[in-house]
Backbone as JSON Lines, residues from 0, in Angstrom:
{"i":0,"aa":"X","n":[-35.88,-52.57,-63.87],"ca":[-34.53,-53.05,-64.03],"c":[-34.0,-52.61,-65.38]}
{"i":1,"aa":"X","n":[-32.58,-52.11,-65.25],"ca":[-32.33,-51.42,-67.11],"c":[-30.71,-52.79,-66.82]}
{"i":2,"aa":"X","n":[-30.45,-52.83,-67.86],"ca":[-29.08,-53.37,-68.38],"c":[-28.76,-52.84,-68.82]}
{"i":3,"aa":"X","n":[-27.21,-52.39,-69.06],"ca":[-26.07,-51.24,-70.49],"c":[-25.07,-52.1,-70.35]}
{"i":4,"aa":"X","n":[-24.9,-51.79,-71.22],"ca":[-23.83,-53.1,-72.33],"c":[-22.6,-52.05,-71.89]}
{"i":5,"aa":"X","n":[-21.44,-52.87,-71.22],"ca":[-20.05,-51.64,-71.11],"c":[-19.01,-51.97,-71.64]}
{"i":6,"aa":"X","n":[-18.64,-50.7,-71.85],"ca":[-16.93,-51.26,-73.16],"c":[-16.09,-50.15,-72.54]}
{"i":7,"aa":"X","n":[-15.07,-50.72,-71.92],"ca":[-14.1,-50.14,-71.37],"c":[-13.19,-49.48,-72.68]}
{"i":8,"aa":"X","n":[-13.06,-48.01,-72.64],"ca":[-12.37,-47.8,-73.37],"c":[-11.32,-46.52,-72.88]}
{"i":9,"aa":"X","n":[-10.41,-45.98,-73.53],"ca":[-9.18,-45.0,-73.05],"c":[-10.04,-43.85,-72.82]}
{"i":10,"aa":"X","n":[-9.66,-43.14,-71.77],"ca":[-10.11,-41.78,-71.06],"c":[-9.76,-40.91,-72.56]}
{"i":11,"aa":"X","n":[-10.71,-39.81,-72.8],"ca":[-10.44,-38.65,-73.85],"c":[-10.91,-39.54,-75.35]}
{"i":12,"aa":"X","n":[-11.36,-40.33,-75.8],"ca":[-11.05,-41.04,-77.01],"c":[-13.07,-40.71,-77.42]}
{"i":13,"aa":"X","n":[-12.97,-39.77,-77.76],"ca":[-14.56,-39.27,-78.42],"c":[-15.6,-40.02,-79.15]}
{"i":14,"aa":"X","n":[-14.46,-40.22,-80.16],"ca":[-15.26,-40.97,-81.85],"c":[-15.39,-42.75,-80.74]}
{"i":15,"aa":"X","n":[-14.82,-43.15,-79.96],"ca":[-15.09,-44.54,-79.39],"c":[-16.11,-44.5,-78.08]}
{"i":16,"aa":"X","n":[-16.17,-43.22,-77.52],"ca":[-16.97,-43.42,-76.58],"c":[-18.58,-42.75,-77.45]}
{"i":17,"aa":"X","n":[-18.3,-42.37,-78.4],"ca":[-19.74,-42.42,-79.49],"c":[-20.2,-43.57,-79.84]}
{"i":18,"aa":"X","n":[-19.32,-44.42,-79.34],"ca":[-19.75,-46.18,-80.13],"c":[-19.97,-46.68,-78.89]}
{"i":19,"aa":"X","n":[-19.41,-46.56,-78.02],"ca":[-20.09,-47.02,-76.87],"c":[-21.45,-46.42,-75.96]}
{"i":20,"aa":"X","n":[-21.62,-45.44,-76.75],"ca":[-23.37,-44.82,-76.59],"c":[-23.96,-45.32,-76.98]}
{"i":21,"aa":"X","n":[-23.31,-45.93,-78.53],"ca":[-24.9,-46.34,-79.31],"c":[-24.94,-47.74,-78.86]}
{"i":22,"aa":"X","n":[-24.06,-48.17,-78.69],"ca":[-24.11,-49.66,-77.5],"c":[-25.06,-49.97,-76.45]}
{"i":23,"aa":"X","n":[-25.02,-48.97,-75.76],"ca":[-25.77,-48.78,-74.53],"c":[-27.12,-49.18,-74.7]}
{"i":24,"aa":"X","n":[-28.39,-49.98,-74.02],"ca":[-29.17,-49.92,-74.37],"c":[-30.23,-50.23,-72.46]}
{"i":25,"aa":"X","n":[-31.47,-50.28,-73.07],"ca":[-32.32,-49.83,-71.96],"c":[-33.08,-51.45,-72.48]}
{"i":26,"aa":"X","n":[-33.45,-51.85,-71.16],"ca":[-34.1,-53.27,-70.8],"c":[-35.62,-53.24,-70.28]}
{"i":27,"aa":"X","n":[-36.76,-52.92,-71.53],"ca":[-37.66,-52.62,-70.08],"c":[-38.1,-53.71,-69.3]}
{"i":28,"aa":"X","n":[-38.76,-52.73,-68.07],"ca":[-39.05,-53.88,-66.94],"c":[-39.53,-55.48,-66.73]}
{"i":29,"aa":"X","n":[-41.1,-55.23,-68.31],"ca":[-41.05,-56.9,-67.85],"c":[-40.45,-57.84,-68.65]}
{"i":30,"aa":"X","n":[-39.3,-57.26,-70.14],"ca":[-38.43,-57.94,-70.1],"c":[-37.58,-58.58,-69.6]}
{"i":31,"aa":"X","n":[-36.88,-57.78,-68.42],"ca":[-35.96,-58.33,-67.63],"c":[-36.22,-59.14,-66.11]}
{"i":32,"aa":"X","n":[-37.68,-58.82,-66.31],"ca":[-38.11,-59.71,-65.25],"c":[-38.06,-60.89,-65.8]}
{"i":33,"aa":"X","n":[-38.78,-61.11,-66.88],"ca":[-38.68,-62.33,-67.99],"c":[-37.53,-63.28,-67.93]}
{"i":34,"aa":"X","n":[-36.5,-62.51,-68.36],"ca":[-35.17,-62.76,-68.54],"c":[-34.66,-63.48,-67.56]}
{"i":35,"aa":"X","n":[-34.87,-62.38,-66.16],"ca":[-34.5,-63.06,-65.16],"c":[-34.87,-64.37,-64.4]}
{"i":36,"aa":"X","n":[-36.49,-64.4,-64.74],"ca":[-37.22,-65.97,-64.59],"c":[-36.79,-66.88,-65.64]}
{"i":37,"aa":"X","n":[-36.2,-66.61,-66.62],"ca":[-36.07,-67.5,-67.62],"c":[-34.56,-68.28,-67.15]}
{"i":38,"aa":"X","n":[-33.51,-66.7,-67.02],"ca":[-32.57,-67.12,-66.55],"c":[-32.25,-68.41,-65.24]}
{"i":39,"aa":"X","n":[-33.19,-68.17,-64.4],"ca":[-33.11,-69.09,-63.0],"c":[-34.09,-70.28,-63.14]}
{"i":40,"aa":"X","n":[-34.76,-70.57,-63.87],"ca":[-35.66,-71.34,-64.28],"c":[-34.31,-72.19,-65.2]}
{"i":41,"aa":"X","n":[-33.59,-71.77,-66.1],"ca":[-32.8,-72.76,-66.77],"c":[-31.42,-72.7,-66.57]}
{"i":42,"aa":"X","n":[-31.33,-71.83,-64.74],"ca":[-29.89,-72.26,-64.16],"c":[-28.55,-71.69,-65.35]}
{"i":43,"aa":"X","n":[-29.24,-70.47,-65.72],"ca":[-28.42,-69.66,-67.13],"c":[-27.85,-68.42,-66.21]}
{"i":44,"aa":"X","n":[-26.52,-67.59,-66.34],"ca":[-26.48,-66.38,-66.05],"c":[-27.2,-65.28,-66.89]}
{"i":45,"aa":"X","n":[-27.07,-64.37,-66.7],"ca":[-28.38,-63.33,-67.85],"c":[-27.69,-63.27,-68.86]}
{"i":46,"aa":"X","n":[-26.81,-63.02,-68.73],"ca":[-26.03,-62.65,-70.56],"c":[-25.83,-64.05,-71.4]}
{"i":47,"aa":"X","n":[-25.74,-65.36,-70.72],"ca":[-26.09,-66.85,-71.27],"c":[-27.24,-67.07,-71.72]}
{"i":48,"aa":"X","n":[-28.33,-66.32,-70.97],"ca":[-29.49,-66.6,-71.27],"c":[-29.91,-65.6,-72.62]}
{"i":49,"aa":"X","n":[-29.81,-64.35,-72.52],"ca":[-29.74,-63.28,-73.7],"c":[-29.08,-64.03,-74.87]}
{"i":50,"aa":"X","n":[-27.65,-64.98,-74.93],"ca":[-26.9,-65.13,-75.74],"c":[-27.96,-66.52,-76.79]}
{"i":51,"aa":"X","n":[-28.56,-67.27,-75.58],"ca":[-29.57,-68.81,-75.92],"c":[-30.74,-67.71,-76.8]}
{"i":52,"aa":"X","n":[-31.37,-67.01,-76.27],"ca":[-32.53,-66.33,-76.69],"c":[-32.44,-65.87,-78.1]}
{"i":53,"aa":"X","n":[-31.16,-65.01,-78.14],"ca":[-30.48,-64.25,-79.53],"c":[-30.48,-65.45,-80.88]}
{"i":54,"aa":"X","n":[-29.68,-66.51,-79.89],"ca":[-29.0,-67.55,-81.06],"c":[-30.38,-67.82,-81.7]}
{"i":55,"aa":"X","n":[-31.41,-68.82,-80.51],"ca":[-32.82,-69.19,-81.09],"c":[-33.57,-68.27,-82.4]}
{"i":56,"aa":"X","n":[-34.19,-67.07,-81.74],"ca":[-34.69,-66.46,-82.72],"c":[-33.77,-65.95,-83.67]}
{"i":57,"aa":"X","n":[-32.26,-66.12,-84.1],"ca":[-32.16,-65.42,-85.21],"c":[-31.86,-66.84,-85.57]}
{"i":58,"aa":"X","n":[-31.79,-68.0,-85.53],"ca":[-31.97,-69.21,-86.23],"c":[-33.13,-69.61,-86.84]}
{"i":59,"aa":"X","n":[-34.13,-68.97,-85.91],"ca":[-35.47,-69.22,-86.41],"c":[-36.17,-68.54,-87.18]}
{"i":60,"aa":"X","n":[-35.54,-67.48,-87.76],"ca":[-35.85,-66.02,-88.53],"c":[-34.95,-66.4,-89.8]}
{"i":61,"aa":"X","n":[-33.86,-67.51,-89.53],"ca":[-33.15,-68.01,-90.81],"c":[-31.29,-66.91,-91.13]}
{"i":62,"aa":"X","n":[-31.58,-65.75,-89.82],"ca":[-30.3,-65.61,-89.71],"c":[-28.96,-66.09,-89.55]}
{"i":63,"aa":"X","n":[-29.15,-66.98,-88.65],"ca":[-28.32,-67.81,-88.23],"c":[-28.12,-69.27,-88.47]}
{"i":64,"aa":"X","n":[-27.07,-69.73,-89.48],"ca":[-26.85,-70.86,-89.99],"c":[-26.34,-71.69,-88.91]}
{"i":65,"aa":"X","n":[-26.12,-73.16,-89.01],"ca":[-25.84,-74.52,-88.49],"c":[-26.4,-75.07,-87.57]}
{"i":66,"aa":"X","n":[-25.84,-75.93,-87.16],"ca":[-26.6,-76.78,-85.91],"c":[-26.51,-76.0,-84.31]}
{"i":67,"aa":"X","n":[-27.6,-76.14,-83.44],"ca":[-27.82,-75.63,-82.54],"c":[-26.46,-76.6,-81.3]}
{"i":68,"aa":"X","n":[-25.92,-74.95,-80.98],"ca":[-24.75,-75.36,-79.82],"c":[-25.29,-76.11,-78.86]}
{"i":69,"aa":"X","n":[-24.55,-76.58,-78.07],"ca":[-25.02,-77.77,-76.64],"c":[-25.15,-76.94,-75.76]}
C-alpha cells in the first residue's frame, strides 16, 4: 500500500509542482498496514489517525507544546 500527499495546483506552474514532488511521499507496506489496524481499531480515518500519531510523538520528543487535543 503507498499513500502521496496531493496538492492541487495550476496546469504549467513548474517551481510549484517541484513542491509538490517533494511532498509526495511513499508508505511502506507494514506501515500502512499498521496504520490501517490502528486506524479501525480506534474508529479514526487514516489521515486522523497519521494526524493523532504525528501530534503524540512530536509532543513526546518535546516538539510540540500544550495540552493534548480531545
Amino acid at each position: 500500500m503507498t499513500e502521496t500527499a496531493e496538492t492541487s495546483l495550476p496546469p504549467g506552474d513548474a517551481q510549484r509542482e517541484s513542491v509538490r514532488d517533494e511532498e509526495a511521499f511513499h508508505i511502506p507496506d507494514d506501515l500502512a498496514r499498521a496504520l490501517t489496524e490502528f486506524a479501525a481499531v480506534e474508529q479514526l480515518s487514516r489521515g486522523e489517525a497519521i494526524c493523532l500519531i504525528l501530534r503524540e510523538y512530536l509532543r513526546a520528543k518535546g516538539y510540540l507544546k500544550g495540552a493534548p487535543s480531545a
